[in-house]
N, C-alpha and C positions, 0 to 999 in steps of 0.2 A: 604365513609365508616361510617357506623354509630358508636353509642359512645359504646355501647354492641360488636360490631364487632370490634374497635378501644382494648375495653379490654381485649377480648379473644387474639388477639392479643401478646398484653404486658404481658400477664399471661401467654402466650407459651415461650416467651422471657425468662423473668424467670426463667419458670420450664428449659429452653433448656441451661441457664445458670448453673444452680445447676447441672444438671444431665449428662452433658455433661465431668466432669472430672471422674465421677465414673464410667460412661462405659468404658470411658480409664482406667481405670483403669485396667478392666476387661480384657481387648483384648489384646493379646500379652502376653511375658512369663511374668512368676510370679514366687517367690524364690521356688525351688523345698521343697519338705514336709512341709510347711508354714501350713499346714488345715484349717480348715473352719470359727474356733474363729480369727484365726490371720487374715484370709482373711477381716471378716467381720470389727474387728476394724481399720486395713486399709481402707475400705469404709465407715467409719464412720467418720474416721480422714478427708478423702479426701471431704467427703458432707460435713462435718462442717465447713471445709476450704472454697469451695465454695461460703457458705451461706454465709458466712464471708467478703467473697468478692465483692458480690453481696448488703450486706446492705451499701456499700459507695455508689452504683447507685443509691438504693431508696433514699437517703437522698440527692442528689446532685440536686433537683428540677429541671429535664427536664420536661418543661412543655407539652411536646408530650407525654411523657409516665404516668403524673400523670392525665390527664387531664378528660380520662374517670372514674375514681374513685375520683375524689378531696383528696391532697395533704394532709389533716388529717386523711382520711384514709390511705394512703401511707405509715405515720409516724406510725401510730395505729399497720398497718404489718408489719414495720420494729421495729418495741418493740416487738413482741410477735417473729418474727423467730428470734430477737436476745436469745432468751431464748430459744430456740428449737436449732440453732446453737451451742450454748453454751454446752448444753445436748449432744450435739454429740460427742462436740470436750473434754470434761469429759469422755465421756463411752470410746473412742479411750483407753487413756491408763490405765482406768478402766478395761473394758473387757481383755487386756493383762496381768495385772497383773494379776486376775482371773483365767487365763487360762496358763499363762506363770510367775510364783512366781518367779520366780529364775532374771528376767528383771529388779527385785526392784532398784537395783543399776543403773541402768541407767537412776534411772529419778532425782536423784540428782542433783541440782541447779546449786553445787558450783563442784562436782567431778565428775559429769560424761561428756563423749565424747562432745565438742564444739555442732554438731549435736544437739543430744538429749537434752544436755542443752539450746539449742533455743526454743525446743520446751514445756519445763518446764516452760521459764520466758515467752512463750505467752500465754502460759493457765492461768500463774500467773496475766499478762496484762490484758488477759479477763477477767479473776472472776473479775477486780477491776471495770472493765467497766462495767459490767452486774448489781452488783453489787449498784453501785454508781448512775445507772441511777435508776434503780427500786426502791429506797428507798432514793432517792437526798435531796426530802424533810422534811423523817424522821431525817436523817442523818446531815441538814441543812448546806449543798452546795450550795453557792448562784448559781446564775444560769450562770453568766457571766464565774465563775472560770470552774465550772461542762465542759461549753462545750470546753474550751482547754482543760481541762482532759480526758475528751471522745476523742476529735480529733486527740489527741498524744498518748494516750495509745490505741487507735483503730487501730492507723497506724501502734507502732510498735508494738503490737498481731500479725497483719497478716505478718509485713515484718519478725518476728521471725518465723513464722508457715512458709513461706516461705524458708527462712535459713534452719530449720531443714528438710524440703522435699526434697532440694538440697542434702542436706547432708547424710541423708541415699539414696540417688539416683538410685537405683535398680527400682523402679517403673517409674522413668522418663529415663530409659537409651537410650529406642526409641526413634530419632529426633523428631517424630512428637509429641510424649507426651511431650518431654519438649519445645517445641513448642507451646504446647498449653497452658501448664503454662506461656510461656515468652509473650505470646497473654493475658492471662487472667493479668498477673499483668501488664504489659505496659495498660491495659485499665483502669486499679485502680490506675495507677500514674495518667493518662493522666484528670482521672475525677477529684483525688484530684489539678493538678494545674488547670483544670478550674474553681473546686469551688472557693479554696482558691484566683486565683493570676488572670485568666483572666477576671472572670466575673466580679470581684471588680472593675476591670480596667474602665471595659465598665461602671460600676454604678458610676466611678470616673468621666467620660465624660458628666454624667446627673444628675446634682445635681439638689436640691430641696430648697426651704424657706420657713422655717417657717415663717406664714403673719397672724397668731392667732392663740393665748392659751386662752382660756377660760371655765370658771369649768360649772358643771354639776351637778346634784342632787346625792348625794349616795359615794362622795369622789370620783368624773370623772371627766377629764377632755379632750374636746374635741382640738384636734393641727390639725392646717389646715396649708398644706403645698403646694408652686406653682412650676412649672419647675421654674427653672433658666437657660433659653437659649437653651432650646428646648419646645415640643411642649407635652412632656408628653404622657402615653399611655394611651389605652381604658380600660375598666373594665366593670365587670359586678353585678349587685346591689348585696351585700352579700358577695363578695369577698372577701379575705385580702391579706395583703402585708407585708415583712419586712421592717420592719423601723428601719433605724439608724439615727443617731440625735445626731450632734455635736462630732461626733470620723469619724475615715478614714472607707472607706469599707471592708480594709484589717485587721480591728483591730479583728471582729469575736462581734462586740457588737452589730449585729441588733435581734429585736425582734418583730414577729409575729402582727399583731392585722388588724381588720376589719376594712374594711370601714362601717364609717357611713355617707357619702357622696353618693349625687347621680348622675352616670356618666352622665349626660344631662349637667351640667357645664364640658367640658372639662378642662382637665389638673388640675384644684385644685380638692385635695383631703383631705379627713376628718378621721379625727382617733378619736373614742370616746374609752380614756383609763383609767380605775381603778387601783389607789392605791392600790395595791397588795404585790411589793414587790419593793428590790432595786432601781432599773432600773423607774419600772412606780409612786414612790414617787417623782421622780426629775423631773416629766414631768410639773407640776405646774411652776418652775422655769425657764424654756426655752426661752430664748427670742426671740423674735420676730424679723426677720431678719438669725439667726441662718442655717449653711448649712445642709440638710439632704437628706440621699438617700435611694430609695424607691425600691426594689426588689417585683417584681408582673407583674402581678394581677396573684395570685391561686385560688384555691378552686373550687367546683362545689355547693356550696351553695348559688343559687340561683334561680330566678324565671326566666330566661332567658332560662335556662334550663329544665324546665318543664311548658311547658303554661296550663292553666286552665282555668274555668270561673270563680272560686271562690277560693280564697286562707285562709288556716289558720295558723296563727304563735303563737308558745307557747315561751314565752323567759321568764328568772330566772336571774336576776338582769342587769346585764351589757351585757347580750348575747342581750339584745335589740339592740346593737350597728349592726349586719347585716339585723338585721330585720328591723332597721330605716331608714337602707339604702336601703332595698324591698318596705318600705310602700313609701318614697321619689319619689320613681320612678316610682311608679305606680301612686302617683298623680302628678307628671310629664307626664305622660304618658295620664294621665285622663283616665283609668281603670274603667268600669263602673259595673263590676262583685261586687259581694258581696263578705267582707274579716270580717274576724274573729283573735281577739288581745287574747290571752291570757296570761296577765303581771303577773309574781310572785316579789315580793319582801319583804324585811324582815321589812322596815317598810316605812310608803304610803309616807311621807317628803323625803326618798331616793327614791326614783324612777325616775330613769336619762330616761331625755326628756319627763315628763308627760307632760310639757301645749304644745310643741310639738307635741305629737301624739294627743292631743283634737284639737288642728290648724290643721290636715289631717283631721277631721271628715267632715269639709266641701267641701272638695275638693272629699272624696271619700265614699263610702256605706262600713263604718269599724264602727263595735260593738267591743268594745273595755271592755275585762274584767278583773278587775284588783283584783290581790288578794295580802293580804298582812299579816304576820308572827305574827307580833306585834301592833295590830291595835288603830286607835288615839280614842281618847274618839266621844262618836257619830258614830261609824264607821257602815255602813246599807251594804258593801258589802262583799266579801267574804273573809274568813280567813283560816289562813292555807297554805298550798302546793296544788300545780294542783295534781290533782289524777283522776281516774277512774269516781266517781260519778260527781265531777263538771265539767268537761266534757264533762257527757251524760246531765246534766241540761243545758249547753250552747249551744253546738256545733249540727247545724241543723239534721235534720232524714238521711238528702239525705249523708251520712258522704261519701262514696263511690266516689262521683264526684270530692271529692274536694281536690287538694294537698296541703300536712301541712311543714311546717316546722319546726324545734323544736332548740330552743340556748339556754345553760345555764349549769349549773354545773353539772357531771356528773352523779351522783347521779339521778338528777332531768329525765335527759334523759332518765334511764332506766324505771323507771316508766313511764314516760309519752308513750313513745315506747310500754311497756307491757297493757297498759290502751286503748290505741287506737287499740291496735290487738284486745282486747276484748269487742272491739263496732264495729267489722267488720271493720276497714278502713286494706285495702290492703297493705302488709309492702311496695310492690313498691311507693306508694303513699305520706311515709313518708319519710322527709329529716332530715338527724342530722347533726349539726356541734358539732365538738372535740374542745374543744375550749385546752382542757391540752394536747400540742401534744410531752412535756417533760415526 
């Protein structure tokens, strides 16, 4: 099955998940003179329920069903229907009140029916969740606390939205409808104890060592880690993987980041990470020898994935990290096509892995062009940010033939995305990585 065929697929799954409580909803009786407002915020409650349900799957990394879209987009879909979710399960007893004033009392926290008060303190659950994700960084939630706050108050939103469904029970009174609800949540336990307690388990059976920390231009540091007692998996150049590092797999402290490693060495792998925040300031400190475990290989960012003759990479500061691990392998590879570098950084001393990517010039046919924000005295190349006009001054005529990839902040990606549509390169053609998937 190809990867187009593999997605349509998973995007039937989906839709056949969401949509599938609301027909039941529909079939069979329903409270006699109920009309058309009340029916509809019924189907609103019951979709946003759904949806609800459905974003524990996206986030639970099966890698059969991320695999034709890469896992940062996955996340990118599961932030935006969490906001469309959200909106629904609002209008539910927005449109009633609207339509039915006289209900007011029963949406009281502390006095109305057990019922209906489940379904106040989930709506309450969610605004905090919805909330706290979209604005975590204005808000300054470090990222470690944020995601127990997400995973406790996501679980009990639904198990209260749950509760209160039970509880007015007129729509579930059919075996088979409630049937289908005791189907749909036994499958949102069954994935929370996989994420939480089985797969930790397995990642408890294949631990990792750290066997170098060493820094990097721009406040990076690169942590290279080996199996410990197995043989490690395969990956593909551009991937990334969760890293935990020196806590248990059940503790909830792994965190995202690329390989910058190239899979032609099996088993050890390479993480080039920037000072950023909590978490990636203590990676300098690591020692060597230290346990860690490694959740992966995701993503579809990569060159494995779409072959070419000629490839181009745009990356903006540390997004070099997948792209060092594309250019590695293809001079591993010994790649004899023509590649195109194009390096943003804010100033040309921080630019992690420069006399690196000058040592691939000889191994491979890479024009390598580097632009930089804040530029050293003497500086003869280009300044500034990639945009539109630099380029159309760099990058060859034939723009058509050749796949790009694009890494770096996200800002950066929408321009370079809109600059390349407007030199004719085909949007199928171009690759992004997300690198913010919080």
């Amino acid at each position: 099955m190809s990867e187009i065929a593999r997605g349509l697929f998973w995007l039937g799954v989906y839709l056949l998940l969401v949509c599938a409580p609301v027909v039941a909803l529909l079939v069979g009786p329903t409270p006699s003179g109920a009309g058309f407002w009340w029916d509809f915020a019924m189907a609103l409650g019951f979709a946003g329920m759904a949806m609800m349900g459905v974003q524990f799957l996206l986030t639970a990394r099966f890698k059969r069903a991320t695999a034709p879209y890469g896992i940062d987009i996955i996340y990118y879909f599961h932030r935006h229907l969490a906001v469309v979710a959200f909106i629904m399960v609002l209008a539910h007893p927005g449109v009633l009140l609207i339509a039915y004033p006289g209900l007011s009392g029963f949406l009281h926290p502390f006095r109305a029916p057990w019922h209906m008060a489940a379904g106040v303190w989930s709506v309450l659950a969610l605004s905090v969740v919805v909330v706290s994700s979209l604005w975590r960084k204005r808000l300054g939630i470090e990222y470690d606390v944020w995601r127990i706050l997400h995973a406790v108050l996501a679980t009990a939103a639904l198990s209260l939205a749950l509760v209160h469904m039970q509880g007015i029970g007129y729509y579930l009174a059919i075996p088979w409808k409630r049937g289908l609800w005791i189907g749909i949540t036994a499958s949102i336990i069954a994935t929370i104890l996989y994420v939480r307690v089985i797969k930790p388990g397995r990642l408890r059976r294949q631990p990792y060592r750290v066997t170098d920390v060493r820094p990097e231009r721009g406040g990076s540091w690169t942590v290279a880690v080996e199996p410990h007692g197995h043989e490690g998996f395969t990956y593909q150049p551009g991937q990334f993987a969760w890293l935990t590092i020196g806590r248990s797999p059940w503790a909830m402290k792994e965190h995202p980041f690329s390989f910058s490693s190239t899979p032609t060495r099996r088993g050890r792998l390479e993480f080039t990470i920037k000072e950023l925040g909590d978490f990636t300031r203590t990676i300098k400190n690591v020692p060597v020898g230290q346990t860690a475990y490694v959740d992966g290989p995701y993503g579809a960012f990569t060159i494995d994935r779409h072959s070419a003759a000629g490839y181009v990479f745009i990356a903006g500061g540390i997004g070099i990290a997948p792209i060092f691990s594309m250019l590695r392998a293809l001079a591993d590879r010994r790649h004899q096509g023509p590649l195109w570098l194009v390096y943003g950084n804010q100033k040309w001393e921080r630019a992690p892995f420069r006399e690196a990517l000058d040592e691939l010039r000889s191994a491979l046919d890479l024009r390598i062009i580097h632009i930089v924000q804040e530029p050293p005295e003497g500086w003869t190349g280009e300044v500034g940010l990639p945009n539109k006009a630099l380029l159309e001054r760099h990058l060859p005529v034939a723009r058509k033939d050749i796949v790009y990839f694009v890494c770096g902040p996200t800002p950066m990606l929408d321009v370079i995305e809109r600059s390349l549509y407007a030199l004719g390169v085909p949007l199928r053609s171009v690759h992004s990585e997300l690198f913010d998937l919080v």
